[in-house]
N, C-alpha and C positions, 0 to 999 in steps of 0.2 A: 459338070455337077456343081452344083448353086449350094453352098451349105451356111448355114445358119447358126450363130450358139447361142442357147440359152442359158444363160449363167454364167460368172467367169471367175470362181474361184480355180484353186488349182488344176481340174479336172479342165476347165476352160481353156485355162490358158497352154494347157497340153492339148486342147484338138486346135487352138491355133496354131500352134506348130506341125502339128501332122499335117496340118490341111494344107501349108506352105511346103512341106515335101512330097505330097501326092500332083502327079503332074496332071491329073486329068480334075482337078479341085480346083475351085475359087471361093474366098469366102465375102459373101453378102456384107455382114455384120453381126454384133453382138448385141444381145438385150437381154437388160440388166434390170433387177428390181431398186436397185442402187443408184444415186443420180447419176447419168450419162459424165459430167463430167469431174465423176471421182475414179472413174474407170479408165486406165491406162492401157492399151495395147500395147505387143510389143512392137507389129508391126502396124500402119498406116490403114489400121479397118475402123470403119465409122462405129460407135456407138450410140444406142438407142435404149431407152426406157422402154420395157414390155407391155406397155400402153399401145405405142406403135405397133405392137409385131403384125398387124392383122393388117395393117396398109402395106406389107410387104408381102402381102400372100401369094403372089403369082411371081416374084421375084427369087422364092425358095425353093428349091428343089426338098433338101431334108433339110430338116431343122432336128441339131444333137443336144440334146438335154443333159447338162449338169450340176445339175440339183443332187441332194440325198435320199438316198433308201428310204431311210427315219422317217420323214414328211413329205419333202418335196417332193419325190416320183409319184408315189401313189396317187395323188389327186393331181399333178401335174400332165404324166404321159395322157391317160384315156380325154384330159381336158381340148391336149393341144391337137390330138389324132384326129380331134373332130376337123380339123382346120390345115393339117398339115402333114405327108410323109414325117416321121420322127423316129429318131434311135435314143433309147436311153443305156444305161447302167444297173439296173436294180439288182441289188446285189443280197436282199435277204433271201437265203434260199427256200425256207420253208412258207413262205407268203408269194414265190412266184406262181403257182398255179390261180389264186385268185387275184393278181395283180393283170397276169394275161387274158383270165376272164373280162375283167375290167376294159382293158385298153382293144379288145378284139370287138366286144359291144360296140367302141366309139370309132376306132377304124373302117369298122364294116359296113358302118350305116352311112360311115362319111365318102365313101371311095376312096380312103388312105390307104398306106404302107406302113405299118410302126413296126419292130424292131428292137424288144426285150431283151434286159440282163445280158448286153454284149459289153466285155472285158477278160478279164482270164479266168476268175472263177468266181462267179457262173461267166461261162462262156468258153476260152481256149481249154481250159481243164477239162470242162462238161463234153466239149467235144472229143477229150482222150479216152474220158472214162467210156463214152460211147462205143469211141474204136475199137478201144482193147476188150471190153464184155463183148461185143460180137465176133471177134476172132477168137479169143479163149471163153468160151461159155462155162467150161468148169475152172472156176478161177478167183478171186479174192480184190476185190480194190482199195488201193488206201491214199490216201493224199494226205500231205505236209505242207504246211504252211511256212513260208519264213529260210533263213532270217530278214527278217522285214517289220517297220515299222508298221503297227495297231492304231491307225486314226483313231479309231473310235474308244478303243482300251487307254490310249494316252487320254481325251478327253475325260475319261472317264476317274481318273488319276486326276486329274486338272479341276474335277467339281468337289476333292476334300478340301477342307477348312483345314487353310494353312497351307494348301499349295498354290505356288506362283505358275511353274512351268511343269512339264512334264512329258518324257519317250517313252514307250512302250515298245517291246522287241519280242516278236513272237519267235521261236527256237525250235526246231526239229529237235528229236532226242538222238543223238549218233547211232545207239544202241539197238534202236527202231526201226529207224532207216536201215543200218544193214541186217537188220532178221528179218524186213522185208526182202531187200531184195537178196536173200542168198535163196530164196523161195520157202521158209519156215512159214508162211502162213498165219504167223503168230495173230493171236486176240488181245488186243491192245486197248489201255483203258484213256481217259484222256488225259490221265498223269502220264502216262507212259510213252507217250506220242510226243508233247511238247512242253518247253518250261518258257517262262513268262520272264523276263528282264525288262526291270521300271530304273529309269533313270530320273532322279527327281530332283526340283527344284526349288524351297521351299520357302515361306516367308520369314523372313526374320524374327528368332522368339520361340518361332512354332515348336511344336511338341513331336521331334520327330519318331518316338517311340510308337507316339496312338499315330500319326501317319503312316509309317510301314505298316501296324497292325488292322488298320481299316483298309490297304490298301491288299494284304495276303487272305484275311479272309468275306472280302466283297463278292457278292453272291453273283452266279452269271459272268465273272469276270477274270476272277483267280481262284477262288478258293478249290477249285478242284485242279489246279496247277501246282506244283512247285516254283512259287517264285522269290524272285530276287530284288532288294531294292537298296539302291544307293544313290545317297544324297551326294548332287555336286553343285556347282556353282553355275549362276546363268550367263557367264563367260564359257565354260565349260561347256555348257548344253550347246551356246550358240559353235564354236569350235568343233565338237567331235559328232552331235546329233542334228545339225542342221538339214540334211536329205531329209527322204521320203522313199528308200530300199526296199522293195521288197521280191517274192520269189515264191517258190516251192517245187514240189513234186509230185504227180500222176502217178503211181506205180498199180500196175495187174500182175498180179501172180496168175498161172495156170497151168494146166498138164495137158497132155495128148497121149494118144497110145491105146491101145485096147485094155491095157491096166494101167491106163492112167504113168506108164512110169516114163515120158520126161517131159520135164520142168522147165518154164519158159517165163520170162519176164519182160515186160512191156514198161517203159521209163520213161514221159515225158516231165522236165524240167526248166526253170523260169528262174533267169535271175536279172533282179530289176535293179539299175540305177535309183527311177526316178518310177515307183505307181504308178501315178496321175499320166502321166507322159504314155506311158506304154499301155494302159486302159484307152488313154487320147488316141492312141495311134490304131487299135481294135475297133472301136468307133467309129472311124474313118473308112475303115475299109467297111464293113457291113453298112456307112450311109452307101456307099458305091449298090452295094448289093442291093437295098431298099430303093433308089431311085431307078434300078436297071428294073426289078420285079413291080414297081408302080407303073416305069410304062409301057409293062405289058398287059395291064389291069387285074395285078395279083394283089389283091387288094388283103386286108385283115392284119390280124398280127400275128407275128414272127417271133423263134427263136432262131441260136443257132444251129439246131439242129435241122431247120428249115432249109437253109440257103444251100444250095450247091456251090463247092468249093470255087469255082470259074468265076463267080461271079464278084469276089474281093479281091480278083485283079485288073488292074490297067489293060493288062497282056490280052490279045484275043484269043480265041481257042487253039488256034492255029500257030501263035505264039506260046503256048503253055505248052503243046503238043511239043515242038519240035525242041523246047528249051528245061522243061520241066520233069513230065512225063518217063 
């Protein structure tokens, strides 16, 4: 399997490490919109400006896109499917149904494989809430985020005036989490669910009062959280906030019974080192599955609720059988 990356910020440099522990992987190269050489690898893979990518076309099996949700997928994935099997990440959820319209238009007319919003959620989550709705049909789903650092919530911390750096820490509510799962069924608002923890970093001078307060009631962001914010130093930041953590939780409540009377609970959970790394390494295994379904000629685009489990392993059938199963 011939893989490819586009892009090589953090998310990049996480499938070059997957790719280097997947045995049945090798990786091409990286292209970069960046000059070729401001880009470091960690290991000995050539880099290329994304001018090239098209004289490598027969040289790639999949090519894994990491760019962002924001801009870069949408107009990236359906561009590159004309030209190439591809896996992305897109990760907004309410924009995947016309994201996949998108990218199945350019897959299908090209004889590609692309390969949607694979990571843990959308993706390893999406595929619990799956499992558990079809084994308890009367039943309740809820998922948590965290504790794990907010890319995007930190940036968005990072664009007040008067901030230098800035974490953002998304938080389960304790309280939450167990009146889900003792099976209460509870109706939860999205105060209730999670609190928001900003660790900040601020310019010297600054006015930290109006900074906590544009930062508690910023609309889309916090203001329907309870959050916290505390100024440290950019020693501090670099010391105690330097990862990239994150995690959560799947949970289905349901009943069974001809009155419904007993109470079953369905729990998948995620706790991450490193995001980028472990999105990197979900990647990876679905490019396996995109190159095994292209040459069969199962062309268009994909989620994961497409692929058959056998198909994100190395193992053959006959090895999952007698090791797995």
């Amino acid at each position: 399997m011939r893989i490819a990356i586009y892009g090589y910020g953090n998310l990049g440099r996480g499938v070059e490490c997957a790719v280097r522990q997947a045995p049945d992987a090798t990786l091409v190269g990286i292209f970069t919109r960046r000059s070729p050489a401001s880009v470091h690898p960690y290991g000995d893979i050539p880099v290329y400006h994304i001018d090239e990518l098209l004289k490598y076309k027969d040289a790639i099996d999949v090519l894994i896109l990491c760019g962002g949700s924001a801009t870069d997928l949408p107009e990236m994935t359906p561009a590159l499917a004309t030209d190439f099997n591809v896996v992305d990440s897109f990760d907004t959820h309410a924009a995947i149904p016309a994201h996949f319209d998108r990218v199945q238009a350019a897959a299908a007319a090209s004889g590609h494989t692309a390969l949607i919003s694979a990571g843990w959620d959308p993706g390893m989550f999406s595929l619990n809430r799956l499992y558990a709705s079809a084994i308890l049909p009367d039943g309740k789903d809820y998922t948590f985020w965290g504790r794990g650092v907010s890319q995007g919530h930190s940036d968005a911390i990072r664009r007040i005036d008067g901030v230098k750096d800035a974490r953002q820490y998304t938080v389960p509510i304790d309280s939450a989490l167990e009146a889900v799962r003792s099976g209460e069924n509870p109706e939860l608002t999205t105060r209730q669910k999670h609190l928001r923890e900003c660790y900040v970093v601020a310019e010297e001078g600054a006015d930290l009062a109006r900074i906590e307060q544009e930062i508690k009631t910023m609309p889309n962001y916090f203001a329907d959280y309870d959050t916290s914010v505390t100024f440290i130093t950019e020693e501090e930041l670099r010391r105690d906030h330097s990862g990239i953590p994150h995690g959560g939780f799947v949970i289905r409540t349901g009943r069974t019974g001809w009155e419904g009377e007993h109470k079953h609970a369905i729990e998948y959970s995620l706790k991450l080192d490193s995001n980028p790394e472990f999105t990197a390494s979900v990647l990876v295994a679905y490019a396996r599955a995109v190159c095994r379904l292209a040459q069969k000629g199962d062309y268009g685009c994909k989620t994961v609720f497409d692929v058959p489990p056998a198909l994100l392993s190395p193992l053959s059938a006959e090895e999952l059988r007698a090791t797995m199963l």
